[in-house]
Phi, psi and omega in degrees: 000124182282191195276154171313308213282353178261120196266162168295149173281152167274152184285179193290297184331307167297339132339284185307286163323293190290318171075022171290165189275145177293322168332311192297121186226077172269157174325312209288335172274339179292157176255187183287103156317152171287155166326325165238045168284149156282137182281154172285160181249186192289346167327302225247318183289162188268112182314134178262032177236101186278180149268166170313345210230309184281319180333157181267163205261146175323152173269171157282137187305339169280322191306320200285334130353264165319314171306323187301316210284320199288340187270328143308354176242012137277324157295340227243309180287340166303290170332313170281354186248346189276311196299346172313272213313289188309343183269323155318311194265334169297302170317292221271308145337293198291334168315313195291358176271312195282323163275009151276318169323297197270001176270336181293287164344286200309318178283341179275340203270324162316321158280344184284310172311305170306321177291309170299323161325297215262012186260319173291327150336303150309266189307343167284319176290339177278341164295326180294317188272345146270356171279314188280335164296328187293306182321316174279333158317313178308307193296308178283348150284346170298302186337304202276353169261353182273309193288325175318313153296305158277005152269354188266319169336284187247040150251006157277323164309320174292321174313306176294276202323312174301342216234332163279006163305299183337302196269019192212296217313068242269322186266021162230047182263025129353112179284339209262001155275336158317282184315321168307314195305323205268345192269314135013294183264297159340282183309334178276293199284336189281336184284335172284327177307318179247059146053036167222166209255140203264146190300163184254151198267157200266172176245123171188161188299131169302130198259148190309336158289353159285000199265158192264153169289162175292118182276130190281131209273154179266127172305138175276130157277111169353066200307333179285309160306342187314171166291331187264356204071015184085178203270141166262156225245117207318166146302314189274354194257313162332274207284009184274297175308273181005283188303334177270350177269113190259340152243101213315329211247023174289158182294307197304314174304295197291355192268320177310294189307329170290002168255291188315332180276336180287270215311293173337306147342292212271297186308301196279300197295000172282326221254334195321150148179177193335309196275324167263018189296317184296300199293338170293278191325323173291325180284328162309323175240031144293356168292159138300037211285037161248335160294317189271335175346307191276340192267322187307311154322300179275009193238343201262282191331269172004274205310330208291303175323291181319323197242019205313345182287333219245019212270319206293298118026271181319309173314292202306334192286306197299321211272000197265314186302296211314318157319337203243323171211092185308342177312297197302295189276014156299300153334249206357305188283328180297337229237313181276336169300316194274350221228323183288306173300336179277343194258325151343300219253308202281354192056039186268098205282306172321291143317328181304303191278358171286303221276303180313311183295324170321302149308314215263310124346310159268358129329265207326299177307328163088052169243356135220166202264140189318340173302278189347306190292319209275243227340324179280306167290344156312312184294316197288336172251033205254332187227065208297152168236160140333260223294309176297308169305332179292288177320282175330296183307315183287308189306299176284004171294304171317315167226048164293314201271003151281013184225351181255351168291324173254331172249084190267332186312296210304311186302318182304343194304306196296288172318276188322355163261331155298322190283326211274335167299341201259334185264359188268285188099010187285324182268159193300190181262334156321301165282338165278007178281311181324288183314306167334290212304319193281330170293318195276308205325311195296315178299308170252079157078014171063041184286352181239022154201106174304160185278316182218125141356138158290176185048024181206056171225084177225023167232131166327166187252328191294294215287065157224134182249130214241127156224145177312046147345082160272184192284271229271024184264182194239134191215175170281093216240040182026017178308007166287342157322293203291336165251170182269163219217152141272102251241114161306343198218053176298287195328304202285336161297327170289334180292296197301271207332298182315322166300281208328296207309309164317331189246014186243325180245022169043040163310173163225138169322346177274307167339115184259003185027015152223082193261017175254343185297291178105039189214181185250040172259354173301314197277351189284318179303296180302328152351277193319328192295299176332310186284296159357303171352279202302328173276120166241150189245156160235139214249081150288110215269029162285046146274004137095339190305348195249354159295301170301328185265330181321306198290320171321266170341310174315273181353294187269358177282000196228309177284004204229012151240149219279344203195144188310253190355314161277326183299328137330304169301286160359291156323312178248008188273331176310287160109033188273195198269164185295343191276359175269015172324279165315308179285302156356289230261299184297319161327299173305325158328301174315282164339301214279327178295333175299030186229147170274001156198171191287135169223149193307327185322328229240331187264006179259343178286296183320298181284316159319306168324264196329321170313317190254358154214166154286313182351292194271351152317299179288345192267344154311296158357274196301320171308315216289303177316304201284338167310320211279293243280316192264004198276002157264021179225040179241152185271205186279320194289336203280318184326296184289321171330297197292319195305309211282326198280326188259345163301302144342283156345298184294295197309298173293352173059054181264321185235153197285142199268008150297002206268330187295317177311352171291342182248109198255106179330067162197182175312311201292308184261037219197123198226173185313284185303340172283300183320306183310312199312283164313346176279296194293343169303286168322309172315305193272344158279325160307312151305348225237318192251337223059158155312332185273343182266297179328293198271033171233346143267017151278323155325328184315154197261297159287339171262002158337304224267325141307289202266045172279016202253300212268327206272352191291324206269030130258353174284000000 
């Protein structure tokens, strides 16, 4: 390839003619470079306007000839190097668009990266720099509690130091000069404090506001009245203001005898236990606890909470008040009813299980009645839980094998239900071991957990008053009990408890049952014994309440057995006097008329009675007269009831078919309601003996003589 700057040779023709020099590179001589010649830069090419001084000297008409065809065949290669050219620069546009196009990309996606760089940069330095501002915060508030601190260090030093100058000082012991040095100094440490040099003190007489104040003496307060009761005060610095006191029935006295009987209270039921009970007790009702009844209550609770291990203890101390004064275990149970239902309410589980173990003992003790426990496990498995299946599982360990002695239906419920809870699968995996655990304890006999503790079985079952809770009544719990009161009829009331007392402990006039007190109500008691002897009050109860709870006891002992045979048992297992005899038989009467249809259960219980003494034979007798004589004031179904149960009777020959002579057949004696009576009696003996049986013991040449009246209705 030749050089830019070097031309082509001319043909021989062109030789001849022009007679140029090979130097010579004018347009006109050149030829069309080929296609892959290097292009010229405009330098180098020959301009195609020469000037006048360049131009070549004219030709001859054959050179000028030749000239045309070469210069037409140079447009024609100019014409073929410009479409080159342009297509060359069209290629070379469009690379150069596309690697910018991907140099742009490359920067934007370069630039994106760099901005999130520099941004998470950002927030990390702004973080490091709210960390080193905190730091430094910190540091400079330790500073400032440290210089705060040694400066207060030493201006108690400086403080002490002044002052034991002061106070050693022999040539400044002037008492009338002191009080200046100290107002003095005062005035010196407040001028240091705000950074000023404290002034030197003048010499000039002390003026009366320099003088030290009077100190004002504090009203003395009463310690026995105050609300908390004051400070505390010896027993013996006690009964002594107690002695000095000459109006025994004054607020201040009875506000003393109301602490001593609380702290008393409180003191023997922390220490009771097993070994000492009898004798806590006897030191117990040497109290007022029938004035205390509320304090007495609350300190049994307390103690129960605090101590639950210790629960088997507290029942016994309750069932023991409770034998002497049911009111007091009465509280109690309304006070733990109500304290079980609020923890209840409240999802306080931890309570739940004091307040349950708690029932449940005294269940054991027979100071409430076995409904109550059904009621409660009823409630506690009505919505099973965690926490309600737990409680239930701690509730029946204590009193199972007392719910299976007396209620075994009511337990079987209680189980089958715990079973249906154990297959729901609803519950943790934990409580259902539980439930498992309560399945093997009940299978072998609840041998590790007795119905009452050894050494706590001391109140008779005849002296023990069981009383009928239910869960869902609305109660009272007095707590107006629990503060002191001031009592218009203190003497006579302290009077009344000292007889009570006197008759719970066999006291006797010589017995003085108080030797530790040390006072003179010891010898006023024996007097009182003395006199007291010869008066006896006898006490007539009609309001029926001990009729009433009788009657009560039957009802569930009866609603709450599985088969005639154990509720018989049960029934005589009471062990009550003969003279509730007669109420026994009409209670069952009742029971059997409340029912909407007859069941055999109540005539076969019946006819068991009559079977084991004459007694309940005769007193069935007389109801029967007295049923027919009132049988109009029975509805029907009651009616159809009373008729089928002594119709049973007649049949099994539990009462003598002499009771039929009450009846007598005609208008006059005989009312609507009598007739039914007798109809549905007959109807069911007839059902029960057949007619051919029927009229051939009416027939009998003995009971002829009863039924002459009654045997006309079968003919």
């Amino acid at each position: 390839m030749d050089s830019p700057s070097r031309s082509r040779s001319p043909s021989p023709a062109q030789r001849e003619h022009s007679g140029q020099s090979l130097d010579d590179s004018s347009p006109a001589a050149e030829r069309p470079q080929p296609a892959g010649s290097v292009e010229r830069s405009p330098r180098e090419r020959p301009s195609p306007r020469a000037s006048p001084a360049d131009r070549p000297p004219s030709r001859s008409p054959a050179s000028s000839s030749s000239d045309s065809s070469s210069s037409d065949d140079e447009d024609e290669g100019h014409g073929a190097l410009k479409k080159i050219r342009s297509s060359v620069a069209q290629v070379k546009r469009s690379r150069s668009r596309e690697r910018d196009g991907s140099r742009g990309r490359e920067r934007s996606k370069s630039n994106s990266k760099s901005r999130e760089e520099d941004r998470s940069r950002s927030r990390s330095r702004e973080r490091d720099r709210s960390r080193s501002r905190s730091r430094e915060r910190d540091r400079s508030r330790s500073r400032s509690r440290s210089r705060s601190r040694e400066r207060d260090w030493d201006r108690q030093r400086y403080d002490r130091g002044r002052y034991a100058r002061d106070r050693y000082n022999d040539r400044h012991d002037d008492r009338d000069r002191r009080f200046e040095r100290r107002t003095y100094r005062d005035a010196e440490l407040e001028h240091r404090r705000r950074g000023r040099s404290p002034s030197p003190p003048t010499d000039r007489e002390p003026v009366a506001a320099d003088q030290p104040p009077v100190k004002k003496k504090k009203e003395e307060l009463d310690p026995i009245l105050t609300r908390t009761g004051g400070a505390y005060i010896p027993p013996a610095k006690l009964r002594m203001m107690q002695q000095q006191i000459s109006d025994k029935s004054s607020l201040a006295y009875q506000r003393m005898s109301w602490e001593a009987l609380k702290k008393s209270i409180n003191g023997l039921i922390n220490k009771v236990n097993v070994s000492n009970i009898v004798n806590i007790i006897q030191e117990l009702l040497q109290e007022n606890i029938v004035r205390g009844r509320g304090l007495l209550s609350r300190s049994v609770l307390q103690a129960q909470g605090a101590s639950p291990i210790f629960t088997h203890v507290y029942a016994a101390v309750v069932a023991i008040i409770n034998s002497k004064f049911p009111q007091i275990g009465e509280l109690i149970l309304k006070r733990l009813i109500l304290t079980f239902r609020r923890s209840y309410r409240r999802n306080l589980k931890q309570q739940c299980l004091t307040a349950s173990k708690f029932v449940a003992h005294l269940i054991n003790q027979n100071v409430a009645h076995e409904v109550l426990c059904l009621e409660m496990l009823t409630l506690l498995l009505e919505r099973p839980t965690d926490d309600s299946v737990e409680v239930a599982i701690s509730f029946l360990k204590e009193c199972g094998l007392k719910l299976t002695e007396v209620s075994p239906r009511g337990i079987n419920a209680i189980f089958e239900r715990l079973r249906n809870v154990l297959h729901e699968s609803a519950i943790d995996k934990r409580v259902q071991y539980m439930i498992e655990v309560m399945f093997a304890i009940r299978k072998d006999g609840f041998k590790d957990h007795p119905v009452i503790p050894e050494g706590l079985d001391l109140v008779d079952e005849d002296d023990q008053f069981t009383h009928m809770l239910p869960l869902d009544d609305e109660y009272n719990p007095e707590d107006i009990l629990n503060v002191f009161k001031m009592d218009p009829d203190f003497l006579e009331n302290e009077e009344k408890y000292k007889t009570i007392k006197r008759d719970i402990l066999d006291e006797g006039s010589s017995d003085s049952g108080e030797e530790g007190d040390g006072s003179d109500e010891d010898e006023d008691d024996e007097d009182e014994n003395e006199e007291g002897e010869d008066e006896k009050v006898t006490i007539f109860d009609k309001t029926e309440v001990n009729l009433v709870a009788f009657r009560r006891t039957i009802y569930l002992a009866i609603q709450s057995s599985l088969d005639f045979e154990e509720c018989a048992h049960k029934l005589i297992k009471m062990d009550f006097p003969d003279t509730q005899t007669k109420e026994l038989c009409n209670m069952i009467l009742d029971c059997c008329a409340q029912q909407r249809t007859y069941e055999k259960f109540f005539g076969l219980l019946a006819g068991r009675f009559c079977l084991l003494k004459k007694e309940y034979m005769e007193s069935f007798e007389s109801i029967f007269a007295e049923q027919y004589d009132t049988i109009h004031r029975l509805e029907t179904n009651k009616l159809r009831n009373v008729a089928r149960l002594f119709a049973h009777l007649l049949y099994t020959d539990s009462v003598p078919w002499s009771v039929l002579e009450c009846i007598r057949i005609s208008e006059e004696t005989t009312t609507s309601s009598s007739r039914i009576f007798v109809k549905i009696l007959f109807q069911e003996l007839c059902a029960y003996m057949g007619l051919p049986k029927l009229n051939q013991r009416l027939k009998d040449p003995y009971e002829r003589t009863h039924a002459q009246s009654t045997h006309i209705m079968l003919y």
